[in-house]
N, C-alpha and C positions, 0 to 999 in steps of 0.2 A: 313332327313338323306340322304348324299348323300352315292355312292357305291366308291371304289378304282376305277381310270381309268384303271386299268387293265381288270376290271369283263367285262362282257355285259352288256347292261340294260337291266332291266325290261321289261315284256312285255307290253303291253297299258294297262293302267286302272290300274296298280296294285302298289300298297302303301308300302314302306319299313319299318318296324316297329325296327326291329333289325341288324345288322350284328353281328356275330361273328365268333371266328379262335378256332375249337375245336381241338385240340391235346394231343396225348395219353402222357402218364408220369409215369414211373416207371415200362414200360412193351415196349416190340416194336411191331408194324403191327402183325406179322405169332403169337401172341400169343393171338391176339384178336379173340372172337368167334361171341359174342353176348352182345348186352348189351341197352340199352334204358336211354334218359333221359325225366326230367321234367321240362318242360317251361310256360310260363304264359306271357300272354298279359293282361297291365290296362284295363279297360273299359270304361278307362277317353279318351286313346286313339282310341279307336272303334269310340265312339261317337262324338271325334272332325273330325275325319275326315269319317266318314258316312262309315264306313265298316261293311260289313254283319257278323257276328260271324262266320258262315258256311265258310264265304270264305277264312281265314286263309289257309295258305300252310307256311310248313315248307322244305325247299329247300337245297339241298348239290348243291356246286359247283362240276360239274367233268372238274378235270384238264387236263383230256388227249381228251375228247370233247370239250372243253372249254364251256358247256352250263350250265344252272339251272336245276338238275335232282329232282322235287317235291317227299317228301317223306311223304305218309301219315300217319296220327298224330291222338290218340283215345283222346275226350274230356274224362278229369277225375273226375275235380269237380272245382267251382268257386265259391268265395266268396263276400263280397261287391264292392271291388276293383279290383279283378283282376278273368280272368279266366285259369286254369290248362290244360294243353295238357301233354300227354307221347307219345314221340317221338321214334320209333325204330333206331338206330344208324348204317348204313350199312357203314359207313366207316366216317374218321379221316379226313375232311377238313374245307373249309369255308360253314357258314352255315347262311341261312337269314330267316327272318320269313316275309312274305309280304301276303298282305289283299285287298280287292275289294270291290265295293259297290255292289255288284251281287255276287252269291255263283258260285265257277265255275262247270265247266260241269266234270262228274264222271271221272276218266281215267280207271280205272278197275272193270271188275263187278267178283266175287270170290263169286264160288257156290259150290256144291254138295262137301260136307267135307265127305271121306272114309277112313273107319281103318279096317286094316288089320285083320282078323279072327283071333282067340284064342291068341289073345296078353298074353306073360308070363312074370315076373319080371325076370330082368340081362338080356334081348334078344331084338333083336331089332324089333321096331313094322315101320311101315309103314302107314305113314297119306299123304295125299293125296287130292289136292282141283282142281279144274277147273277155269284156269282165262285167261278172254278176255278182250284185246286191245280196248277198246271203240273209240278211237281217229284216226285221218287219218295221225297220226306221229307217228315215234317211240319214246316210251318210255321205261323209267326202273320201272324195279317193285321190292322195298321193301320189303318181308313178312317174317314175323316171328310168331312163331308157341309157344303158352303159353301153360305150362303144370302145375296145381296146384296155377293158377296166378303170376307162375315165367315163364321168359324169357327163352325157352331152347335152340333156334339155329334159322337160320336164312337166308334166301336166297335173292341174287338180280341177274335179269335179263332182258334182252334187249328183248323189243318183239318189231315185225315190225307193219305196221298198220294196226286193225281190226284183229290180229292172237289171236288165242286160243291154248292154248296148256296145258297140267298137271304141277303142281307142287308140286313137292316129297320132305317130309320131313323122316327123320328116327331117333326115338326116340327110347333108353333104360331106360323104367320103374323099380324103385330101389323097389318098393313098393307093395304088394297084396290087392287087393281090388279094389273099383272103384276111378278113376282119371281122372280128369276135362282135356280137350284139347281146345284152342281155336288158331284161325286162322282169323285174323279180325274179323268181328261181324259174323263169325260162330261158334257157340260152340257146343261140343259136349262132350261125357264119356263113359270109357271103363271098363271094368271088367278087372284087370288085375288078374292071375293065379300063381300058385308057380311053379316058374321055376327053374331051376341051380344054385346053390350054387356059390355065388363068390369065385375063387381060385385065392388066392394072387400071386402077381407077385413075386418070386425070386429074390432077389436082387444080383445085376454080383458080381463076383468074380475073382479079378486079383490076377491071378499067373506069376510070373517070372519063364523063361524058358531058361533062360542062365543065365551061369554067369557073372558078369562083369570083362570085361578085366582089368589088373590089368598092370599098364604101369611102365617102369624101374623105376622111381621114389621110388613105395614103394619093391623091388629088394634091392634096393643098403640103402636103409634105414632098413628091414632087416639083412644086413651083419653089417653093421656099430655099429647098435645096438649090435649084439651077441657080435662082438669084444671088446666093452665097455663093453660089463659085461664079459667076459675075464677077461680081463686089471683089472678089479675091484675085480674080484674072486680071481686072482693071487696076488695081492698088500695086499688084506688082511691076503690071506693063509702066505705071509710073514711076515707081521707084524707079525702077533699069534706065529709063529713060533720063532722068533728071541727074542721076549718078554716071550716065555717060558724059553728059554736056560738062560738067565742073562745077565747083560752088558759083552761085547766081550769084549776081553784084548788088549791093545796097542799091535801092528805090533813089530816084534824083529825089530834090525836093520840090514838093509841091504833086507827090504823087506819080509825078511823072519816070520815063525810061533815064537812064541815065544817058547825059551828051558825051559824045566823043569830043574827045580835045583838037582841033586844027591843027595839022602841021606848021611846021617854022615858027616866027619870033610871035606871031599871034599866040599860037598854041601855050608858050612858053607862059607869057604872061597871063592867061587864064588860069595855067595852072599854078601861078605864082599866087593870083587871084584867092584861089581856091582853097592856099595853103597846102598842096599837094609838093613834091619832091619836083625837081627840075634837076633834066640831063646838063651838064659841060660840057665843053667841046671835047674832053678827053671820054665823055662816056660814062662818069661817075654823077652819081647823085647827090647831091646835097640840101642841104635845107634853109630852111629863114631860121632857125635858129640858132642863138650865138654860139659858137664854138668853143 
C-alpha cells in the first residue's frame, strides 16, 4: 500500500496495512465530545509479512504538525481470521494503521487512578491519573475515561520529553450505588450517594415588547375601506327606500312635479285636456277614443 505524496513517510521498519479519511456526517466538529471505533487487522496479513500482533499502532495525521500522532488502541477480541482493536477517536482526520516485526517501545506509562471523596449522583466527581512521557520526543496523549464500560469524555495533550504531569477528568454520575471507572488498563469503583434532585431547565419565553410599526400603506387602506362601505351603506339605504314608495310618476312638463287633477267637472276636463281616461257616473273608464 503506498501513502498520498502529500503525507510523510513512515518511519523505518514500519508496514502500512490501512489508510483511511474518517469524517464526521450529520453533526459539525464543536458538537463532537467523545466517541471510539472498532477496527480489525486479518491475520493473513500479520503473517505474510512477519508483524508482531503487539506492534499495531493506530495513527491520526495532525494537519497543523503535518506529522503521524499514534493513538493507543485496547485489543477486544479476535477470531479465526481476523483480530478486534477499539480505538479512542480524538479528532476527524486521516487515519493509518501500520505494524512492525518488533513491538514498539511504550510512549506512556499512566498510574495512580484517584477519585474524589464522597462522590454524589447529578454532581461532579473528579478522577485523576499520573502520566509520563517515556520518550525523548514530544508526543500527544489520547485518554479517555469509561464509566459503566461506556465512553464518557476524553482528553488530548502535548507533553514534552520525559515530562509528567496529572490528568483531570470530571464526571457527573446519574446513578446511586457502585460505578465502574476505567482509564486505560486502570480500573477502578465508587460508591456513588444520593445527591440533588435534578431541576429541569425552563424553557425561554419570547415576548414582544413593541408594537409593529404600521407604515402608510395600511392608513390609506383603512380609509379606503370605510369609504366603500359608505358608498355601499348609502346605495342600499336608497334602493330600500325608493322600492318602498312605488314606481315614481313621469316628470310634468317643462321639468316640473306633476299636477294633481281638481276634483269635480273641472278636474274632469283637464283630464279630458290631457287625453288621460275620465271616470262615468257608473265608475268605469273610458276614453276619447272611437269605439
Amino acid at each position: 500500500m503506498e501513502l498520498l505524496a502529500s503525507l510523510p513517510p513512515l518511519p523505518e521498519g514500519r508496514i502500512a496495512n490501512s489508510f483511511m479519511n474518517l469524517l464526521p456526517e450529520g453533526y459539525v466538529p464543536p458538537d463532537f465530545v467523545a466517541a471510539h471505533i472498532t477496527l480489525f487487522v486479518e491475520k493473513s496479513w500479520l503473517n505474510a509479512n512477519q508483524v508482531h500482533e503487539w506492534s499495531l499502532q493506530f495513527s491520526r495525521f495532525d494537519e497543523g504538525q503535518g506529522v503521524w500522532r499514534p493513538v493507543q488502541a485496547k485489543r477486544v477480541r479476535e477470531d479465526q481470521e481476523r483480530v478486534f482493536f477499539t480505538v479512542v477517536l480524538p479528532g476527524f482526520s486521516k487515519w493509518l494503521i501500520v505494524g512492525s516485526a518488533e513491538a514498539p517501545d511504550v510512549q506512556f506509562l499512566i498510574e495512580d487512578l484517584t477519585i474524589s471523596a464522597n462522590p454524589r449522583s447529578n454532581e461532579p466527581v473528579t478522577i485523576q491519573v499520573q502520566v509520563t512521557n517515556l520518550t525523548s520526543e514530544e508526543a500527544e496523549l489520547n485518554l479517555a475515561i469509561w464509566v459503566e464500560q461506556q465512553i464518557d469524555s476524553m482528553v488530548r495533550q502535548l507533553f514534552a520529553p520525559n515530562e509528567k504531569k496529572a490528568v483531570v477528568f470530571t464526571i457527573v454520575p446519574k446513578n446511586v450505588g457502585t460505578t465502574e471507572v476505567r482509564v486505560d488498563r486502570l480500573l477502578s469503583s465508587m460508591t456513588v450517594g444520593q445527591g440533588p434532585p435534578v431541576v429541569p431547565t425552563p424553557e425561554a419565553v419570547v415576548q414582544v415588547l413593541f408594537e409593529p410599526e404600521r407604515g402608510p400603506g395600511l392608513a390609506v387602506g383603512i380609509i379606503v375601506g370605510a369609504l366603500a362601505a359608505i358608498f355601499v351603506a348609502g346605495t342600499a339605504v336608497s334602493i330600500y327606500l325608493g322600492t318602498s314608495r312605488g314606481p315614481a310618476e313621469p316628470p310634468a312638463p317643462g321639468g316640473g312635479p306633476p299636477e294633481e287633477a281638481p276634483e269635480g267637472p273641472e278636474g274632469e276636463e283637464a283630464a279630458a285636456e290631457r287625453g288621460g281616461p275620465v271616470a262615468d257616473e257608473a265608475g268605469e273608464k273610458s276614453s276619447d277614443a272611437p269605439g
